[in-house]
Rosetta silent file (secondary structure, phi, psi, omega in degrees, C-alpha in Angstrom):
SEQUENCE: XXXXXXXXXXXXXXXXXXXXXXXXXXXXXXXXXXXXXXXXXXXXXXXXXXXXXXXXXXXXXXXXXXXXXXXXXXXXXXXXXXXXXXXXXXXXXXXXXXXXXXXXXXXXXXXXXXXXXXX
SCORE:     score description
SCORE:     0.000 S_00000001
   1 L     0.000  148.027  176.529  -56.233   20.717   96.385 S_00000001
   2 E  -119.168  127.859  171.871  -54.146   17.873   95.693 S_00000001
   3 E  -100.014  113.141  174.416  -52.193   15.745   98.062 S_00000001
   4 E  -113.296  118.280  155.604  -49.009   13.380   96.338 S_00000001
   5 E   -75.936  149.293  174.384  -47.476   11.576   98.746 S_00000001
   6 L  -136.010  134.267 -171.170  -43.609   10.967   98.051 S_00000001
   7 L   -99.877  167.848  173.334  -41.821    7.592   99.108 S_00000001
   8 E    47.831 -106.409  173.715  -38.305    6.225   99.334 S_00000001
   9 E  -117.087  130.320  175.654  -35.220    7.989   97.874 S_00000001
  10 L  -128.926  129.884  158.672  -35.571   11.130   95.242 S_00000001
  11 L  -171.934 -175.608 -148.038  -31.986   11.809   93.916 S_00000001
  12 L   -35.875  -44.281 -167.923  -30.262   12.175   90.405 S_00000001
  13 L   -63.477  -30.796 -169.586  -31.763    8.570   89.116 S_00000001
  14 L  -128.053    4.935  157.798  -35.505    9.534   90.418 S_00000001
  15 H   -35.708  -72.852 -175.901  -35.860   13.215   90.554 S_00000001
  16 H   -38.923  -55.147 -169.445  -37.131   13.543   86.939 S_00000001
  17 H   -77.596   -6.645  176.044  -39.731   11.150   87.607 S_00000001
  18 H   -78.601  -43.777  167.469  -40.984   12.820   90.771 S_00000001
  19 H   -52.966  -73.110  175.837  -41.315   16.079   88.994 S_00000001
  20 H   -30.276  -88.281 -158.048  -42.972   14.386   86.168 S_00000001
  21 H   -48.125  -37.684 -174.707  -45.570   12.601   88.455 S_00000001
  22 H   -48.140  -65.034 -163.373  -45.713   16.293   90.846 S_00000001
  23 H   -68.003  -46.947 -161.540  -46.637   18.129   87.298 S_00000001
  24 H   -81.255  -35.652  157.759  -49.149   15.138   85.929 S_00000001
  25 H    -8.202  -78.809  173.726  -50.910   15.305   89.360 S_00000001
  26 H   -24.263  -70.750  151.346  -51.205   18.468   89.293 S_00000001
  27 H   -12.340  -78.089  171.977  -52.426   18.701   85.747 S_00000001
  28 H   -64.601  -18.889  156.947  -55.464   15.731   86.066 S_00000001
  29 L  -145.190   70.703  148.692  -56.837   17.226   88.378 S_00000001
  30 L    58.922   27.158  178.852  -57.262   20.527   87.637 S_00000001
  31 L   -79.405  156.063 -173.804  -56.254   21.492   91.410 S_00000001
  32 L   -87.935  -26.602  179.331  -55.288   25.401   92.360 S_00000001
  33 E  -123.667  142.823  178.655  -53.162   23.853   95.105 S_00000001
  34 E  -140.705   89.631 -172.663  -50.607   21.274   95.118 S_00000001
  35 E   -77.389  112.519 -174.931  -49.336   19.564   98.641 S_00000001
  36 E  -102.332   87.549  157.499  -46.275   17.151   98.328 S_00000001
  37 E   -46.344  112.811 -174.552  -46.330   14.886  101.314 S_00000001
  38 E  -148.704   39.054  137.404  -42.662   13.940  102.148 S_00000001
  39 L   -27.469  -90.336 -166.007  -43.129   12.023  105.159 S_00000001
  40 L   -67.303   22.017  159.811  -42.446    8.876  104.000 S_00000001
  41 E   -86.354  141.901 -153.832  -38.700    9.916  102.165 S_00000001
  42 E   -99.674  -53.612  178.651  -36.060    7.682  103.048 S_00000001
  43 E  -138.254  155.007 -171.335  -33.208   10.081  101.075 S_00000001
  44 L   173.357  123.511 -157.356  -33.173   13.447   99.293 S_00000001
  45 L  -147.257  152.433 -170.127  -30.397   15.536   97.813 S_00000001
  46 H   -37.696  -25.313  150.143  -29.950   19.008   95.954 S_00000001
  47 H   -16.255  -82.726  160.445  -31.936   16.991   92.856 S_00000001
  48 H   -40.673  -76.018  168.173  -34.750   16.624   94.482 S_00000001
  49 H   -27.062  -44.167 -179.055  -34.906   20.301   95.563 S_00000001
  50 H   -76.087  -43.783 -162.977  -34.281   21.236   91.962 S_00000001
  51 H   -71.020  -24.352  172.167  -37.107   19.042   90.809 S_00000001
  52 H   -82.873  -84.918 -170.547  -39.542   20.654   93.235 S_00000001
  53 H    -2.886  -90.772  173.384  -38.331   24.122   92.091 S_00000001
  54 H    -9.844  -56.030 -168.875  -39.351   23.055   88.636 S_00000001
  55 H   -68.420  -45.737 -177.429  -42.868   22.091   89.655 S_00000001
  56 H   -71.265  -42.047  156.479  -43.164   25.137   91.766 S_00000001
  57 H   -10.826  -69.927  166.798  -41.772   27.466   88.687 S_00000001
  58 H   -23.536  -72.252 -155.936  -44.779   25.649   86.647 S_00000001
  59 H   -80.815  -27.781 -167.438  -47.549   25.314   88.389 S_00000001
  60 H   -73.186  -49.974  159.710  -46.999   28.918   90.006 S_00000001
  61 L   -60.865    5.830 -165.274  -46.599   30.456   86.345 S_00000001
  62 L   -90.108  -43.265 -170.743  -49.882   28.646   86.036 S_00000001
  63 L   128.837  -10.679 -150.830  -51.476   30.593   88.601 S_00000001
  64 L  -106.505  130.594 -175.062  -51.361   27.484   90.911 S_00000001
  65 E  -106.345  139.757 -150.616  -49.795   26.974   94.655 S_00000001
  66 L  -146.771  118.897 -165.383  -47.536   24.515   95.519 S_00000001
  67 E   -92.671  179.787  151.316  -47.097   23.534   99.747 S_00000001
  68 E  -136.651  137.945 -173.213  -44.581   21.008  101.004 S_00000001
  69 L  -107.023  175.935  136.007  -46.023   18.912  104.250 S_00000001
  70 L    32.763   79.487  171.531  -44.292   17.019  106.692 S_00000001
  71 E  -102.505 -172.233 -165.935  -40.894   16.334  105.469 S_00000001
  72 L  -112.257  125.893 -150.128  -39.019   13.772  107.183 S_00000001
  73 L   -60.202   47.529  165.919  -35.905   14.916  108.914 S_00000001
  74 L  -107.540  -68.743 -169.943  -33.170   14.153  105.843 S_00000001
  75 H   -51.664  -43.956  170.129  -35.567   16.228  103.888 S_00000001
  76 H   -75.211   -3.869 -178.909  -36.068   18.770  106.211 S_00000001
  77 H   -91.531  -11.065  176.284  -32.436   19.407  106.909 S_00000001
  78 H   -95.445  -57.747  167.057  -31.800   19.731  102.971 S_00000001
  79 H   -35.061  -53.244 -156.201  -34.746   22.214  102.684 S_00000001
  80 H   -87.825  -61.521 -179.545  -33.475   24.078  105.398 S_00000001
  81 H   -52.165  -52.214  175.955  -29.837   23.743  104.422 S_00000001
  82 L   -90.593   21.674  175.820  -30.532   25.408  100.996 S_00000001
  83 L    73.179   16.571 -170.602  -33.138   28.288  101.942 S_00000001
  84 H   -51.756  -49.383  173.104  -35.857   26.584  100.833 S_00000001
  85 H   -44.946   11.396 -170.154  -38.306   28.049  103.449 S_00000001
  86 H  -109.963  -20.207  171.647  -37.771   31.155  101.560 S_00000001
  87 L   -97.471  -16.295 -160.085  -39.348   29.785   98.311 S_00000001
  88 L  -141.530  151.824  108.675  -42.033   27.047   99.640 S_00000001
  89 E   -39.271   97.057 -140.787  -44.539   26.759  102.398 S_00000001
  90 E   -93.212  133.947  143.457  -43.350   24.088  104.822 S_00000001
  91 L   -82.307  154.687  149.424  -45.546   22.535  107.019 S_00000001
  92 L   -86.041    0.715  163.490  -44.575   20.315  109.558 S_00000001
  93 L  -122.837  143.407 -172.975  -47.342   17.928  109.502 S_00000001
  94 H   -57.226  -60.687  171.026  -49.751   16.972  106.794 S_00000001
  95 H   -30.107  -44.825 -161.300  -52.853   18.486  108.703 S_00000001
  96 H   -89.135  -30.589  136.683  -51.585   21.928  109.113 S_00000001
  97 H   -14.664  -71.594 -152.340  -51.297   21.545  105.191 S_00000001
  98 H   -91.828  -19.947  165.665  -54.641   20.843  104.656 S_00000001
  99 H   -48.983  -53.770 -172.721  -56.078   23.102  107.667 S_00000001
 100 H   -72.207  -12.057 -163.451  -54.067   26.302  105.829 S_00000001
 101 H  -126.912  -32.672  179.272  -54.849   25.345  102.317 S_00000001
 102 L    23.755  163.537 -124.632  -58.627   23.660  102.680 S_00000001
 103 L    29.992 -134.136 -162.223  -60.637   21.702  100.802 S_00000001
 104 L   -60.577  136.541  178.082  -60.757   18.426   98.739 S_00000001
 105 L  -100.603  127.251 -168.496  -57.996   16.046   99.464 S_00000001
 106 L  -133.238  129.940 -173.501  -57.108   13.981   96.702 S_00000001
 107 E   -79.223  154.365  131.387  -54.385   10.970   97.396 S_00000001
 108 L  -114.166  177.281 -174.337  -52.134   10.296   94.610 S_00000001
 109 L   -76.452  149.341  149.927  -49.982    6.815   93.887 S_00000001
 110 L    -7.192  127.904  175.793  -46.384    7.024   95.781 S_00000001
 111 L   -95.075  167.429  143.237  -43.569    8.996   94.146 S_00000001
 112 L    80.330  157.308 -170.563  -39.951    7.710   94.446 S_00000001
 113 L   -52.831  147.871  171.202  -38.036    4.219   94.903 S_00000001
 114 L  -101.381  142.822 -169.302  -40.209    2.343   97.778 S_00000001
 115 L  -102.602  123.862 -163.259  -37.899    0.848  100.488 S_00000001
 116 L   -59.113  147.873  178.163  -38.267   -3.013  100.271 S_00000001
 117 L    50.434   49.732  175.939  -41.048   -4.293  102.981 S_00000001
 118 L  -128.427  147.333  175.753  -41.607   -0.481  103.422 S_00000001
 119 L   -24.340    0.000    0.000  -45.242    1.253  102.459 S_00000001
């Protein structure tokens, strides 16, 4: 299992690269599961959403499972607003992730714009 935390704003300008980072995560290290922490989102629009689709499309055609933890209540009201729960595994907290999903937790670096004097 892999854990990628994602930070700040994902929308038209930063989508791509959040996908991008989602897939080479994924990718290096050879995990079966792939948990996008999205606490720590500031903003997130129908973009975003598409850019996780993508990853889960991927990694799914891979053979490969793809959670969403803890989103942060912008995110979860866009998830929610567009059916998402019908395509992803939501948790609401990061734990309940990695309780349901188990084993090795592996941080990745930050996705997304970082909000100045923010993480």
């Amino acid at each position: 299992m892999t854990v990628v935390p994602v930070h700040g704003e994902i929308d038209l300008a930063t989508a791509d690269r959040m996908r991008d980072r989602l897939l080479q995560a994924a990718h290096a290290s050879r995990c079966d599961c792939l948990v996008v922490d999205m606490s720590g989102l500031d903003f997130f629009d129908a973009s975003g959403v598409s850019a996780l689709v993508s990853v889960f499309r991927t990694l799914t055609a891979e053979g490969r499972h793809v959670v969403l933890a803890e989103p942060a209540p912008i995110v979860a009201r866009v998830l929610e607003a567009l059916g998402m729960g019908r395509l992803f595994e939501i948790y609401p907290i990061l734990e309940m992730a990695l309780t349901h999903t188990s084993g090795l937790r592996v941080n990745g670096d930050p996705i997304g714009d970082t909000v100045p004097g923010g993480p």
